[in-house]
C-alpha positions as CSV (number, residue, x, y, z in Angstrom):
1,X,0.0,0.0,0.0
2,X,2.9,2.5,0.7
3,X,4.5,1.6,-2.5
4,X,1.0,2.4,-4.2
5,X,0.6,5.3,-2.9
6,X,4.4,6.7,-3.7
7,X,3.8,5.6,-7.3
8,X,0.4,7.1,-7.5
9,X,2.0,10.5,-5.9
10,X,4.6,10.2,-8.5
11,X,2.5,10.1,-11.4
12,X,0.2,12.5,-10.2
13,X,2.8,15.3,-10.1
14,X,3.9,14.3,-13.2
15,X,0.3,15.0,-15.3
16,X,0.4,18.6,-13.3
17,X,3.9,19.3,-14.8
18,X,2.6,18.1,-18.1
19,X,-0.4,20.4,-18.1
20,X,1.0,23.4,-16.9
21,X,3.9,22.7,-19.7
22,X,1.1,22.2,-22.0
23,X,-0.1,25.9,-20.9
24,X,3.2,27.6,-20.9
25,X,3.8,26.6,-24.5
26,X,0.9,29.2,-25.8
27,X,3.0,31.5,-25.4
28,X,6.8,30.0,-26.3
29,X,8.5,29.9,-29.3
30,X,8.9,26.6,-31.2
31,X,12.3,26.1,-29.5
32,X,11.3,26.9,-26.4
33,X,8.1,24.7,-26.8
34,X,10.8,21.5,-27.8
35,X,13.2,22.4,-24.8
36,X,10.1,22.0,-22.3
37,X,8.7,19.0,-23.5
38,X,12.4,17.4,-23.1
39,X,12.2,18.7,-19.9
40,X,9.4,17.4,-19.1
41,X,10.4,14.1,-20.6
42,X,13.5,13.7,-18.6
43,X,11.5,14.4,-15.4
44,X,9.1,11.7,-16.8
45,X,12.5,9.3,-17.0
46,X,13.5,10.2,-13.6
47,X,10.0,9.7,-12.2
48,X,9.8,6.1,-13.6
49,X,13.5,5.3,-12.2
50,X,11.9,6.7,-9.1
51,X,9.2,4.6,-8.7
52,X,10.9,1.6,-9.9
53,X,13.5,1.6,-6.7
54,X,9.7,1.0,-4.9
55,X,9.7,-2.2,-6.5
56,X,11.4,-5.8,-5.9
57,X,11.8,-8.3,-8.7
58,X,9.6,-6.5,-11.2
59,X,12.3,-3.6,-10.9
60,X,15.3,-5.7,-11.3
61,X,13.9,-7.1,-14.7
62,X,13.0,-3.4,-16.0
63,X,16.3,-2.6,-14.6
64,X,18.3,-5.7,-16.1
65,X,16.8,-4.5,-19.3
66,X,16.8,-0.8,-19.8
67,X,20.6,-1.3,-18.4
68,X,22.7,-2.3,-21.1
69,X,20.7,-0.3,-23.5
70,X,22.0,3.3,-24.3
71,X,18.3,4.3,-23.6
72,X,17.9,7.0,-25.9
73,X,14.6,8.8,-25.0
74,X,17.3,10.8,-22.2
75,X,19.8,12.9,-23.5
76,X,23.0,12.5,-23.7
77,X,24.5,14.7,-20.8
78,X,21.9,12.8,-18.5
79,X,22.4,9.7,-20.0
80,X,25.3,8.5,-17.7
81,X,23.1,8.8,-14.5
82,X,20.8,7.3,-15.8
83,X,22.3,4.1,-16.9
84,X,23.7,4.2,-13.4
85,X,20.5,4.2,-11.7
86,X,19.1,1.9,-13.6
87,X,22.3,-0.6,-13.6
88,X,21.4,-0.2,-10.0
89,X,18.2,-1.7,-10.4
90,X,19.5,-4.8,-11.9
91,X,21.7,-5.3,-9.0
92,X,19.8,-5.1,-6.7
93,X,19.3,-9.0,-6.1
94,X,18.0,-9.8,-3.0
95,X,20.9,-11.3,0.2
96,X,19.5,-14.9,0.5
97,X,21.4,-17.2,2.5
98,X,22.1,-20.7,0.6
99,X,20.0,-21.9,3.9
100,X,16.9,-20.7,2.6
101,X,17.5,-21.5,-1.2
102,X,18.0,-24.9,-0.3
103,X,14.4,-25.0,1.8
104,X,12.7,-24.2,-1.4
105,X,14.6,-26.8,-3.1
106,X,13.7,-29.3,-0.8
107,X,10.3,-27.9,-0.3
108,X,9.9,-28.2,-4.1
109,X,11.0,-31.6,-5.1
110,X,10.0,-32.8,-1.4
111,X,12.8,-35.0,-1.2
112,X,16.3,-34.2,0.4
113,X,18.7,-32.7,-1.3
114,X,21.4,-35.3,-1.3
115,X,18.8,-37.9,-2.6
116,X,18.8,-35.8,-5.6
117,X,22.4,-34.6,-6.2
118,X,25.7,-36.1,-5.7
119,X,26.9,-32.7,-6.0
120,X,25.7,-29.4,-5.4
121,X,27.7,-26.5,-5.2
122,X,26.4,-24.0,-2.8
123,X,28.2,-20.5,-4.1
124,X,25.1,-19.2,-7.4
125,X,27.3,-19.6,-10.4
126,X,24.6,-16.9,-11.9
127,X,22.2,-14.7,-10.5
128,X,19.1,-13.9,-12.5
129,X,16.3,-11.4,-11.9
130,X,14.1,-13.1,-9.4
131,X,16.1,-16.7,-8.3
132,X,19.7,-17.8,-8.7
133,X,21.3,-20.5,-10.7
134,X,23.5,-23.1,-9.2
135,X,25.8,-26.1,-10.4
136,X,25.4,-29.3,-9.5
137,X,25.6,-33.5,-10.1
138,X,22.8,-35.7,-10.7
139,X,22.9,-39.6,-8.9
140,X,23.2,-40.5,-12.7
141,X,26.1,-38.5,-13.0
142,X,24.4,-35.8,-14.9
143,X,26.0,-32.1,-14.8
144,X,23.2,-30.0,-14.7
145,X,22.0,-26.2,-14.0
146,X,19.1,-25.9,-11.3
147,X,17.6,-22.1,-11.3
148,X,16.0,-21.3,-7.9
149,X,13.4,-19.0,-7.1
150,X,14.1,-16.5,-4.2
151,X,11.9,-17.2,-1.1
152,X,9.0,-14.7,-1.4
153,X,9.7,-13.4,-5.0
154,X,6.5,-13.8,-6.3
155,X,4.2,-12.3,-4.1
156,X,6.6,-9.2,-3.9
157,X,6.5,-8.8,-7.9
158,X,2.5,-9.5,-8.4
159,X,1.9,-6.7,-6.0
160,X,4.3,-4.5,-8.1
161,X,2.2,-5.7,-11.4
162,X,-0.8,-3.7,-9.0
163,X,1.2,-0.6,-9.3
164,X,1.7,-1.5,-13.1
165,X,-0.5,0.6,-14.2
166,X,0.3,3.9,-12.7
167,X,3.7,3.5,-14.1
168,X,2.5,3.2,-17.5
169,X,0.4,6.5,-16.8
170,X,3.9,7.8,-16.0
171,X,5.2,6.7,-19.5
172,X,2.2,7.8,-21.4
173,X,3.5,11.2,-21.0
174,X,6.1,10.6,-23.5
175,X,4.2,8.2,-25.6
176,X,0.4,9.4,-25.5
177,X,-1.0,7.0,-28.5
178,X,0.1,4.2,-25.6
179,X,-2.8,2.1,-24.5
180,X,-1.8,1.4,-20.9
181,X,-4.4,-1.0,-20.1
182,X,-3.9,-3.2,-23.2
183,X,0.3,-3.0,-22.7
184,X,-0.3,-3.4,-19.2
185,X,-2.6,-6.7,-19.3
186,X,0.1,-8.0,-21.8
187,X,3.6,-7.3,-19.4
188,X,1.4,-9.1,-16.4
189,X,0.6,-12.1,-18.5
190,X,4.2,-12.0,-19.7
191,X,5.6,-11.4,-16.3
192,X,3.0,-13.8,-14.9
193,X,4.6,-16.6,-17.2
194,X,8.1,-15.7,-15.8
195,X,7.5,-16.2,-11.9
196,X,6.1,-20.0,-12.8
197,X,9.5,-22.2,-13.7
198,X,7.3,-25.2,-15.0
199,X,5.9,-22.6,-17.8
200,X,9.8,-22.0,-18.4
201,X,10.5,-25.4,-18.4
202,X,8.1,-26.3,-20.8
203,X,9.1,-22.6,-23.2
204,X,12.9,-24.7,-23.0
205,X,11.8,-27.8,-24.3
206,X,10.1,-26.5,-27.2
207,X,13.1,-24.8,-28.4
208,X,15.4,-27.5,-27.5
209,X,13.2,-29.9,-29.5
210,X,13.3,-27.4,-32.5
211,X,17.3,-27.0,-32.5
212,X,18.3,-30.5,-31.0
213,X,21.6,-31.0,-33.7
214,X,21.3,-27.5,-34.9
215,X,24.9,-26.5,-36.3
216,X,25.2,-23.8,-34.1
217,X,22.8,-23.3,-32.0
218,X,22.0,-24.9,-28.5
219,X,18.9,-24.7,-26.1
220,X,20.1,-27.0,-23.1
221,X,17.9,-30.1,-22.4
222,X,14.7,-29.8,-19.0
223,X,15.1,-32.1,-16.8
224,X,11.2,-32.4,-16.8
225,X,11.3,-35.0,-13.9
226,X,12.9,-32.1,-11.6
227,X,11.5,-28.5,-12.8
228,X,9.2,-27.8,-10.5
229,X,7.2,-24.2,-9.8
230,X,10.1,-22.5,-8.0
231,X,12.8,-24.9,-9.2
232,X,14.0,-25.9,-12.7
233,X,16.9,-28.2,-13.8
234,X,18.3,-28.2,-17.1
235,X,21.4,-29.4,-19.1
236,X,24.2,-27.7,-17.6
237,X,26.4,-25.8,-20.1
238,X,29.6,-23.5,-19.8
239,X,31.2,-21.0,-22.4
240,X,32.4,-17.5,-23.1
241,X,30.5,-14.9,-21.7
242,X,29.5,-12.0,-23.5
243,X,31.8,-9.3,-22.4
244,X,34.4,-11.5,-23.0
245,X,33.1,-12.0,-26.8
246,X,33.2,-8.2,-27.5
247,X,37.1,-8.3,-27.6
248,X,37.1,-10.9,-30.2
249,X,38.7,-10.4,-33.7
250,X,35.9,-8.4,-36.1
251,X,35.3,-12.0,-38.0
252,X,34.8,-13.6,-34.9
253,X,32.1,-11.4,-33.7
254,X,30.5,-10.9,-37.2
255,X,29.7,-14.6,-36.6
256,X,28.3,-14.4,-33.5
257,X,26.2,-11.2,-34.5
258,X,24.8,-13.5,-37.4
259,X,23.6,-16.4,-34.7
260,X,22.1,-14.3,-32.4
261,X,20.0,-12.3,-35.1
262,X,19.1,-15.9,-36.5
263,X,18.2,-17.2,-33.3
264,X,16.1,-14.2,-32.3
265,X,14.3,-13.2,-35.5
266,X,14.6,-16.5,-36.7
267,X,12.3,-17.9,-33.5
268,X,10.1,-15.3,-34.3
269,X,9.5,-15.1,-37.8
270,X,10.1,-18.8,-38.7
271,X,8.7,-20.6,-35.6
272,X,5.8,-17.7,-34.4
273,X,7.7,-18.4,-30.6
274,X,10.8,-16.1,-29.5
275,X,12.3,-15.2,-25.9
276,X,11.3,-11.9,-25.1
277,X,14.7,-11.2,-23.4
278,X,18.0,-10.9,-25.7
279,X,20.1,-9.4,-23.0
280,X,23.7,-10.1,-23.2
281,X,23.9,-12.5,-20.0
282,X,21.5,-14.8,-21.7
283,X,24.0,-16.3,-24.4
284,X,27.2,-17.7,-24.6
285,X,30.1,-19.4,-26.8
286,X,30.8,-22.8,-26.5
287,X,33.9,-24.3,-26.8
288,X,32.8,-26.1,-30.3
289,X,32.0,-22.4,-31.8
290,X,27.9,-23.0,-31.0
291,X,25.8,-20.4,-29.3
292,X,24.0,-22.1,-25.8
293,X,21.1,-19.3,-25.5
294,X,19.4,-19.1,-22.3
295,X,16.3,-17.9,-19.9
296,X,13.2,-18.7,-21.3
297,X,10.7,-17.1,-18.9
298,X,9.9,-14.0,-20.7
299,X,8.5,-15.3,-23.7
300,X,5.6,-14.9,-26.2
301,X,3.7,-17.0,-28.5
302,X,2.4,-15.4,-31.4
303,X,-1.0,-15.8,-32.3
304,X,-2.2,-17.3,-35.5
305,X,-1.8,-14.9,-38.7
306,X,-0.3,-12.1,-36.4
307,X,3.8,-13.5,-38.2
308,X,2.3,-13.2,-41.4
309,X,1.0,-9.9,-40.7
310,X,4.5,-9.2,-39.6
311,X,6.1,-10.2,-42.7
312,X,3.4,-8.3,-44.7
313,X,4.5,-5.2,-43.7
314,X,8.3,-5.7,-43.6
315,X,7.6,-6.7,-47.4
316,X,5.9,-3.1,-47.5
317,X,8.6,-1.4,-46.0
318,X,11.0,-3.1,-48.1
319,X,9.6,-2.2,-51.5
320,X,8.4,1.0,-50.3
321,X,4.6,0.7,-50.3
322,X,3.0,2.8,-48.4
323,X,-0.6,2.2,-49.0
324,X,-0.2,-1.1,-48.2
325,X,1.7,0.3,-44.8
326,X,-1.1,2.3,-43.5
327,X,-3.7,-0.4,-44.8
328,X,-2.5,-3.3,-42.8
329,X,-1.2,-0.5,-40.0
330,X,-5.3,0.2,-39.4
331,X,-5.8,-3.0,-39.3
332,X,-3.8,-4.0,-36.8
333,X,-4.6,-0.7,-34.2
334,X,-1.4,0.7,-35.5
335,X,-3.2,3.7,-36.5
336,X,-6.1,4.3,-34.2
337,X,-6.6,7.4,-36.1
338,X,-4.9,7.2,-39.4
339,X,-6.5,10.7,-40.6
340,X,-3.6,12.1,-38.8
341,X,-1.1,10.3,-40.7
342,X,1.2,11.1,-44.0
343,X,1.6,7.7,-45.7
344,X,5.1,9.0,-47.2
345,X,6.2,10.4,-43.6
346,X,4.7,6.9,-42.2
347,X,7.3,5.2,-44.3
348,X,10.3,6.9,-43.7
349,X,9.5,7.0,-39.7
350,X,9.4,2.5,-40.3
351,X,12.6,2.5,-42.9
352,X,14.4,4.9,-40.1
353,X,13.8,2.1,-37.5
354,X,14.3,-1.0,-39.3
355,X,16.7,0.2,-42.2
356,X,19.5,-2.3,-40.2
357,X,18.0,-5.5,-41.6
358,X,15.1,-3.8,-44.6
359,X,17.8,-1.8,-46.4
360,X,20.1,-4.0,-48.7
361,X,24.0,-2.9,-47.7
362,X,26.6,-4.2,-45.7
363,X,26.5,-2.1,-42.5
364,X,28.4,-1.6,-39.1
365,X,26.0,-1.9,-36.2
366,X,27.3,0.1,-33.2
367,X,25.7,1.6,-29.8
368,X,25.3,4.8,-31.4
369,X,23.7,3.8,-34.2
370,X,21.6,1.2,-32.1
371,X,20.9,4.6,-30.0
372,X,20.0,6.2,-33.2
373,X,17.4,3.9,-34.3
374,X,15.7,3.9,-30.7
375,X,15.2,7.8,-30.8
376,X,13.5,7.2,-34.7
377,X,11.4,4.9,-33.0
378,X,10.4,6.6,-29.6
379,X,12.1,9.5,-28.4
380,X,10.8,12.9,-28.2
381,X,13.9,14.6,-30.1
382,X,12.9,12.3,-33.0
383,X,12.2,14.1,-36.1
384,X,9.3,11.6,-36.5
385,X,8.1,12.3,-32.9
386,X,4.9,14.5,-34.4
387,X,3.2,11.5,-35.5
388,X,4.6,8.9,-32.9
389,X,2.7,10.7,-30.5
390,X,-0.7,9.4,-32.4
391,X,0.9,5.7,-33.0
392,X,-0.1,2.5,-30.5
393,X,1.7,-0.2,-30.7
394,X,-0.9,-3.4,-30.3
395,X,0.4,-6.1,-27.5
396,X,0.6,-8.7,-29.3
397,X,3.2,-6.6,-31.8
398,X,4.6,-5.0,-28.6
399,X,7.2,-7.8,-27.3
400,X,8.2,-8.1,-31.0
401,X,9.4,-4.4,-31.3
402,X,10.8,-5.5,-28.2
403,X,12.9,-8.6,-28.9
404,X,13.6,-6.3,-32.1
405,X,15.7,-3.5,-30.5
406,X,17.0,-5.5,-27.8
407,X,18.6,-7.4,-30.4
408,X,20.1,-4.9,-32.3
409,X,21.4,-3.7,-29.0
410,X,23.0,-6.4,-28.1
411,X,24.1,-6.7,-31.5
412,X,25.6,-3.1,-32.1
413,X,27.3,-4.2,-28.5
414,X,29.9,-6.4,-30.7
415,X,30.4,-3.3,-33.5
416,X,29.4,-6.4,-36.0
417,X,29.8,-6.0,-39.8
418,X,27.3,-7.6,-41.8
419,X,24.1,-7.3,-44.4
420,X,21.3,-8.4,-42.2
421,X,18.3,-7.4,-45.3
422,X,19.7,-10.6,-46.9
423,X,19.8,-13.0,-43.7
424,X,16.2,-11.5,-43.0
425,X,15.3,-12.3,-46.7
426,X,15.2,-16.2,-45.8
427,X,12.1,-15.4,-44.0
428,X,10.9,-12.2,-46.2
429,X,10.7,-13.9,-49.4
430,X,11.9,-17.4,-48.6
431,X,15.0,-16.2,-50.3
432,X,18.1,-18.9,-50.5
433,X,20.9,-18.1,-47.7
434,X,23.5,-15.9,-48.6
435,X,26.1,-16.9,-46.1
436,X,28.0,-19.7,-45.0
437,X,25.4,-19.9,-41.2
438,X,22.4,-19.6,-43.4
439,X,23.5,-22.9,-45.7
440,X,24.3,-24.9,-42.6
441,X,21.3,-23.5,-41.1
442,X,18.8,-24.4,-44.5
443,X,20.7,-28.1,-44.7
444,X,19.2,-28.7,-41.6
445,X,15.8,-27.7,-41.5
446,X,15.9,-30.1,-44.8
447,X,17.0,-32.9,-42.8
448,X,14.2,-31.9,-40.2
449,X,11.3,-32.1,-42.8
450,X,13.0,-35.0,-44.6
């Protein structure tokens, strides 16, 4: 209740800044009127940061997100506190003795643990946004990864999805074509989804079933017999990290670039399932030169003709129609009120955000150009921002844009080289691969319908 009423206070203040910037700007200059709505904008940032540090796991995520992305909708000379308030955030995992992580083990399985484990070692080897991850032995010798839910967690994180809401009124100030209640009802089934590990567990297996002896990629094994609500146990796998990767020789992290827009997108557009979470701690090398790819909680199955859809309008963008942009755009809630929308203006705002993988060239991805492509697509300094203020993103195309510009983030991390129009192609236009990873890739989904 006193987190609910800090957050309401929070966004309360905010709508009376907004209004009384709304009345000052009668009487200001067009400059003046774009330096107060930035004010205003930043203040919004702050406020959402603020209200966020209320919160317990359902901060940490937002936090472990918005972190390692040069969030571009603050400015640059604030940008640096920013990221460190919200790099905060994701740190912020909760002191729980190994004590109490075992209970819920035990509590879980209801057996003891050495009845289960030869081994288990009691220092996390990974802390994730609401449990920890420790390695241990199976009786049958099996080296496995068991993901543990922090005592309490849950209930602390669906009382925060109660405050949801008047966060999202917060964020409306900078986005006003946002429906809150529609984006809101979709990040609490989302987030929902993520505090259950059995959900997880079964999100895992259906990947690992589609990429069991993919050439390189890997989605670790469940073990289905121990994955419990709070408790999961999966295939245990080790590689390089990905700070590690980002000092790698140019070809070296082309490669890797290529594998994780393939996994992402490829989940997406070529399997209607994708994880909703490309951050940087969820991948890694293996010694053999596959990806492992990891965390499955946040993660969103599309509904039937909603990829297709998808593809539709990357086709449209592609070859430049925009009739066919602001047709299917209505039709999807895009453009609740498409009066107030120039087709040719509508098409350069979606080339400007996708142009990385719709625009045939050989490109350099890097943060600020990753930062670049964020500000088209949200930010109030965007030259576009007249009509994004009028644009709603529907849910079910929400998580995508998502998974989209976390990917390029992560991406543009590793300053890869590349021409991602013709990888995205494959799905586009069922195009045939034009690399060396999309051959071994189309080899074996052949084998796989064979």
């Amino acid at each position: 209740m006193g987190r609910t009423a800090k957050i309401g206070g929070l966004a309360a203040g905010q709508a009376v800044r907004q209004a009384g910037t709304r009345a000052a700007n009668v009487a200001r200059t067009k400059q003046g009127r774009q330096a107060a709505l930035e004010r205003r904008h930043i203040e919004a940032a702050e406020q959402i940061v603020a209200a966020l540090g209320t919160m317990k796991g359902a901060a940490m995520k937002v936090g472990q997100v918005m972190s390692f992305l040069d969030v571009g909708v603050v400015p640059e000379d604030y940008r640096e506190e920013f990221q460190r308030r919200l790099a905060a955030l994701r740190d912020a995992a909760p002191t729980v003795s190994f004590k109490d992580m075992r209970r819920v083990i035990e509590e879980e399985l209801g057996e003891r643990l050495g009845d289960v484990f030869d081994e288990f070692e009691k220092e996390p080897i990974a802390a994730a946004s609401i449990g920890q991850v420790y390695r241990a032995r199976l009786t049958d010798g099996r080296e496995v990864a068991v993901k543990v839910q922090y005592p309490g967690v849950a209930a602390a994180v669906r009382a925060d999805m109660q405050n949801l809401g008047l966060i999202l009124r917060l964020v409306k100030r900078i986005a006003p074509g946002l429906d809150p209640k529609a984006i809101g009802n979709e990040i609490r089934n989302r987030i929902e989804e993520e505090l259950d590990y059995e959900l997880e567990a079964q999100n895992q297996r259906a990947l690992a079933r589609i990429f069991r002896n993919h050439p390189f990629i890997v989605v670790p094994a469940v073990v289905t017999s121990l994955s419990r609500e709070r408790v999961m146990v999966s295939e245990y796998v080790e590689g390089t990290g990905f700070e590690a990767l980002k000092s790698y020789p140019q070809t070296d992290r082309d490669r890797v670039a290529e594998i994780l827009f393939r996994f992402y997108f490829g989940c997406l557009y070529r399997h209607q399932q994708f994880s909703g979470d490309p951050h940087p701690g969820n991948s890694m090398l293996m010694k053999d030169g596959r990806m492992a790819f990891l965390d499955f909680g946040l993660f969103k199955r599309m509904p039937p003709g909603t990829v297709d859809l998808e593809i539709r309008v990357a086709r449209a963008i592609i070859e430049g129609d925009k009739e066919t942009i602001m047709r299917l755009g209505t039709e999807i809630g895009f453009f609740p009120e498409p009066e107030k929308f120039r087709p040719g203006r509508v098409l350069e705002h979606f080339r400007a955000a996708t142009s990385w993988y719709t625009e045939d060239a050989y490109i350099e991805l890097t943060p600020d150009y990753a930062t670049q492509v964020l500000i088209d697509m949200s930010d109030p300094r965007s030259e576009y921002f007249g009509q994004l203020r009028h644009e709603s993103a529907p849910p079910d195309h929400l998580f995508g844009r998502r998974m989209e510009v976390l990917t390029l983030a992560v991406i543009s991390q590793l300053q890869a080289r590349g021409n991602f129009h013709r990888i995205a192609r494959e799905w586009f236009y069922g195009d045939p691969p034009a690399t060396a990873l999309g051959h071994e890739e189309a080899a074996f989904y052949a084998r796989a319908a064979a």
